[in-house]
Each structure stands twice: as C-alpha cells, then as structure tokens.
BAFI-3210 file (N, C-alpha, C; in Angstrom, 3 decimals, decimal comma, padded with zeros to 6 digits):
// residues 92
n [1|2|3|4|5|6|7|8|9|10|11|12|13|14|15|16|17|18|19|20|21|22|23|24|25|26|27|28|29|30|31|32|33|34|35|36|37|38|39|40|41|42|43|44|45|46|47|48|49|50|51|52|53|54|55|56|57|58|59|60|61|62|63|64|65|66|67|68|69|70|71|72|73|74|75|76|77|78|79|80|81|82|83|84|85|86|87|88|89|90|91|92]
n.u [000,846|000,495|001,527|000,222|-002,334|-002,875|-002,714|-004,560|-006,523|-006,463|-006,942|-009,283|-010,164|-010,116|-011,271|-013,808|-014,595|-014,455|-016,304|-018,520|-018,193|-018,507|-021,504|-022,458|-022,352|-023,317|-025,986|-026,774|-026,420|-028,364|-030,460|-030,489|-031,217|-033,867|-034,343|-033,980|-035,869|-038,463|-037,996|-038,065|-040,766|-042,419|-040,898|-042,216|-045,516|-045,298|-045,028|-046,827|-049,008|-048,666|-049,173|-051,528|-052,537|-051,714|-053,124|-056,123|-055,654|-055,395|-058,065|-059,487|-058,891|-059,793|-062,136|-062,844|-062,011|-064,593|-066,671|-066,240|-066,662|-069,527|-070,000|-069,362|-071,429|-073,335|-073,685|-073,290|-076,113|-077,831|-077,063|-078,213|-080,592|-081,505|-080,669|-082,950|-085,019|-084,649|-084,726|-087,504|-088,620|-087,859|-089,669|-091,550]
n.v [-001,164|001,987|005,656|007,520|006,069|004,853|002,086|000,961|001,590|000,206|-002,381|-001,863|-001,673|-004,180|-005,797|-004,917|-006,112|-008,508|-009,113|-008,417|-010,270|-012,710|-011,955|-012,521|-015,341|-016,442|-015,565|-016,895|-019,448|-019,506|-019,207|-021,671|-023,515|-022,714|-023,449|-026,479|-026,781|-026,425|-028,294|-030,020|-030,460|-030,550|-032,947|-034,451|-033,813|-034,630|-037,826|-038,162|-037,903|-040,133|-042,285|-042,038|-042,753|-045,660|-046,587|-045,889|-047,360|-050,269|-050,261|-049,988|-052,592|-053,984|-053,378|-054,005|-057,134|-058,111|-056,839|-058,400|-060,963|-060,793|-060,557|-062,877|-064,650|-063,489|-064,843|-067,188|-067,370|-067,008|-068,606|-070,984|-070,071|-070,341|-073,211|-074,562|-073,392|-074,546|-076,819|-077,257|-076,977|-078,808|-081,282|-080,366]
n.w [000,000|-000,711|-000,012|-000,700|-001,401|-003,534|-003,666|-001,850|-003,393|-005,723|-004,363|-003,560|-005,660|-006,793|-004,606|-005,363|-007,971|-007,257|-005,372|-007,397|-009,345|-007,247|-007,260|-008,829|-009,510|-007,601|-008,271|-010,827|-009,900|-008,089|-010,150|-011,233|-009,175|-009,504|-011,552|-011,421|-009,479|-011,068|-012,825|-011,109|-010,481|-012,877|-013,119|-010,917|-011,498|-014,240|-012,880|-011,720|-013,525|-014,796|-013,191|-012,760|-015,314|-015,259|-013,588|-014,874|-017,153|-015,877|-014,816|-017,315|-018,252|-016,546|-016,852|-019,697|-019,498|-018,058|-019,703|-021,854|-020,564|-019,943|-023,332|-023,979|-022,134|-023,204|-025,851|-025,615|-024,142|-026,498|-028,188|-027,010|-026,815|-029,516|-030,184|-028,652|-030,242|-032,113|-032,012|-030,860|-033,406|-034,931|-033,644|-033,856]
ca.u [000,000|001,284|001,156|-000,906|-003,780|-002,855|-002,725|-005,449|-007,519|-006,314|-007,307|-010,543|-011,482|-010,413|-012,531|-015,110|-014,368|-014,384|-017,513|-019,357|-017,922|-019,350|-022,941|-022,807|-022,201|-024,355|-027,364|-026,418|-026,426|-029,814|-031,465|-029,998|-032,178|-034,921|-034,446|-033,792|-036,955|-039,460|-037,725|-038,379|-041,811|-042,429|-040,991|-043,540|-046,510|-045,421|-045,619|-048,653|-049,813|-048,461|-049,777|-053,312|-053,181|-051,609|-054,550|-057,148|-055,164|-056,402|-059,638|-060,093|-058,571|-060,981|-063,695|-062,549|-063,009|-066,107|-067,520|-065,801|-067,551|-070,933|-070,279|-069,482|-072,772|-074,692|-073,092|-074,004|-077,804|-078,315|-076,762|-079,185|-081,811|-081,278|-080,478|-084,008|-086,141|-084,512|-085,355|-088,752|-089,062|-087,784|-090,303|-093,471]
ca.v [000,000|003,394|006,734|007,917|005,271|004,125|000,600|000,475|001,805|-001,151|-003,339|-001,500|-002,493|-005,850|-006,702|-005,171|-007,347|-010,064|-008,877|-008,682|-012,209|-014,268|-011,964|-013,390|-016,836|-016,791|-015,411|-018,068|-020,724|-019,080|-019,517|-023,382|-024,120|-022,166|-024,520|-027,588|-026,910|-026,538|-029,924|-031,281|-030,241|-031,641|-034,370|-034,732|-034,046|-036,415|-038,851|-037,976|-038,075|-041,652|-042,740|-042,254|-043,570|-046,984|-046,495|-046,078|-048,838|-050,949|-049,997|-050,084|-053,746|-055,294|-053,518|-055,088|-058,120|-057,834|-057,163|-059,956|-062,334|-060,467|-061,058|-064,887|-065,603|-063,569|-065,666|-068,600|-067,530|-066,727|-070,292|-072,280|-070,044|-070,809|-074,293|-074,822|-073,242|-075,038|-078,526|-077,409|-076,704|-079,904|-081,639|-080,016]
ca.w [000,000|-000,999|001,167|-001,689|-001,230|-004,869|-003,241|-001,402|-004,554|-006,468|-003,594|-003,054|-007,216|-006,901|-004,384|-006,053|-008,920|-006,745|-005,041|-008,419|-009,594|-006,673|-006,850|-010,894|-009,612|-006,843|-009,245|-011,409|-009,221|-007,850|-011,197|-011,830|-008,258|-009,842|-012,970|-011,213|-008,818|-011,983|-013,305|-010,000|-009,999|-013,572|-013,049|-010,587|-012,279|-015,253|-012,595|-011,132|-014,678|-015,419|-012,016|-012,945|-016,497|-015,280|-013,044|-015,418|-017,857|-015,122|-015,103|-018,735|-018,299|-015,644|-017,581|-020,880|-019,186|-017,658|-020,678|-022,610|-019,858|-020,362|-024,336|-023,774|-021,358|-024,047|-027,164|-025,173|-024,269|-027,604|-028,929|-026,400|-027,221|-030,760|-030,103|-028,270|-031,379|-033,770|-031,238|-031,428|-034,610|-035,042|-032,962|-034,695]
c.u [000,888|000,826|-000,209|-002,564|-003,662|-003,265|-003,557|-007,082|-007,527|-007,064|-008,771|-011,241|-010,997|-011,148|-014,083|-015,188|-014,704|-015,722|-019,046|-019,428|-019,023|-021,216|-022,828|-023,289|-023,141|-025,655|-027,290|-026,810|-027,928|-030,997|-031,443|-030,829|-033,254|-035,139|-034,771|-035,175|-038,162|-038,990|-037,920|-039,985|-042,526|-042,514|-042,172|-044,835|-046,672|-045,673|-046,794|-049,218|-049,880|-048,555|-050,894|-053,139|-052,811|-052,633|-055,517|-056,426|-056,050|-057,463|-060,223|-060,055|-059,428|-062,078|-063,876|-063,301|-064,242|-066,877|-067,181|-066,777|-068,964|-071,005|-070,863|-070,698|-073,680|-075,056|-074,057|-075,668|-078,361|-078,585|-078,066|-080,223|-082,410|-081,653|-082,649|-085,057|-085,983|-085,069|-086,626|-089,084|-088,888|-089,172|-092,121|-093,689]
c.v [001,223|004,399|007,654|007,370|004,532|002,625|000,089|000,927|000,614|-002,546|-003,066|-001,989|-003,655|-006,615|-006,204|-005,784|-008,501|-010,211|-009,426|-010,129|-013,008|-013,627|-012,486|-014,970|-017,330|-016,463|-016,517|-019,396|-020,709|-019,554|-021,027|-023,952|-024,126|-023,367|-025,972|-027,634|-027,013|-027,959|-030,465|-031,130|-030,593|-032,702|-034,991|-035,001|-034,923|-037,459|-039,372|-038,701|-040,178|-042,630|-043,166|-042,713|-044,799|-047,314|-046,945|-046,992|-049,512|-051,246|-050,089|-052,242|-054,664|-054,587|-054,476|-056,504|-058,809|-057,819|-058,227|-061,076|-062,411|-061,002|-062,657|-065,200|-065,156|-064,269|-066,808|-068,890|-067,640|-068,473|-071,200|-071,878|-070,587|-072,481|-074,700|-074,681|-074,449|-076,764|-078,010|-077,239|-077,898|-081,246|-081,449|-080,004]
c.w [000,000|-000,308|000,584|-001,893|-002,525|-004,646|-002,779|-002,252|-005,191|-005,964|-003,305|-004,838|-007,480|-005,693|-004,582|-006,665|-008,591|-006,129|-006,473|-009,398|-008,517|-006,641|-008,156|-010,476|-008,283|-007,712|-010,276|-010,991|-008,494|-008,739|-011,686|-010,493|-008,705|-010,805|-012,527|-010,018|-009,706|-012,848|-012,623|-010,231|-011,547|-013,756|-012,149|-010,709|-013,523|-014,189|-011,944|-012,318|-015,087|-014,378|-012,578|-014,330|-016,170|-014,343|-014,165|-016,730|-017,039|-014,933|-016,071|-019,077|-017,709|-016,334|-018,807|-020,746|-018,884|-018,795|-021,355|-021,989|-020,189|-022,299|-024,034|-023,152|-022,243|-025,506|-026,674|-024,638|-025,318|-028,841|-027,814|-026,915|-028,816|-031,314|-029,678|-029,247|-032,255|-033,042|-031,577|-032,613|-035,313|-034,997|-033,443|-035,992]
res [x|x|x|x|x|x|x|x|x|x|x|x|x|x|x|x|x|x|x|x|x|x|x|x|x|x|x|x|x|x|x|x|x|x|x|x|x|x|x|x|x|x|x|x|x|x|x|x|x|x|x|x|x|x|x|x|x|x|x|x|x|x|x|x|x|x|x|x|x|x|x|x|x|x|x|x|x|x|x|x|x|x|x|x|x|x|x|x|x|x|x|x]
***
C-alpha cells in the first residue's frame, strides 16, 4: 500500500471485482435451483400423470373383461336359445 492510497484503490477495485464475480455466480447458481426446482416439480406431475393412467389402464382392463364375460354368457344364451327353437321346430 502506498502513502498515496494508490494501493489500497487497487485493492478496493479488486474486491469489487471479486464482489461482483461471486454476486454473478451466486445469481447463477440461484437460477440453476430455480431450474432444477421446476424440473423437479415436472418431473412430478409427469408422474402424477403416469400414475393415474396406469390407473385407469387398469380400469379399462378389468372392464374389458367384464364385458368380454358379459359377451361370452350372451353368445351362449343366444346359442341355447337358438339351439331350443330349432329342437322345437324340429319336434313339430
């Protein structure tokens, strides 16, 4: 440091320098939380989302069935009922 202050000018704008560096890299690093909190919170809601459709998969699946069974018992009323005319019709 010089009697002049020259030295402690130099020292007074490098740690501004240095000041304004870490507020860069702290705002920086501020906005990459910001980023990485709306990717968290995304990611979230995709899995919300892909929660409830393997949900309602499910649901579309035991209905599927359900009706499949309802086809089959009405295939098969239809065939007896069928079956039974055609005996009587037989028969008379």
């Amino acid at each position: 440091m010089t009697a002049d202050g020259g030295g402690e000018s130099a020292l007074t704008l490098a740690t501004r320098r240095l000041e304004a560096a870490l507020a860069g890299l702290e705002q920086r690093l501020a906005q990459g939380r910001g980023q990485d909190g709306a990717s968290d919170a995304l990611r979230e809601r995709l899995e919300a989302e892909l929660e409830s459709a393997r949900a309602r998969e499910q649901e579309l699946e035991a209905a599927g069935a359900q009706a499949s069974g309802a086809l089959t018992r009405a295939i098969a009323d239809i065939r007896a009922a069928l079956g039974e005319k055609a005996a009587s019709m037989g028969a008379g």
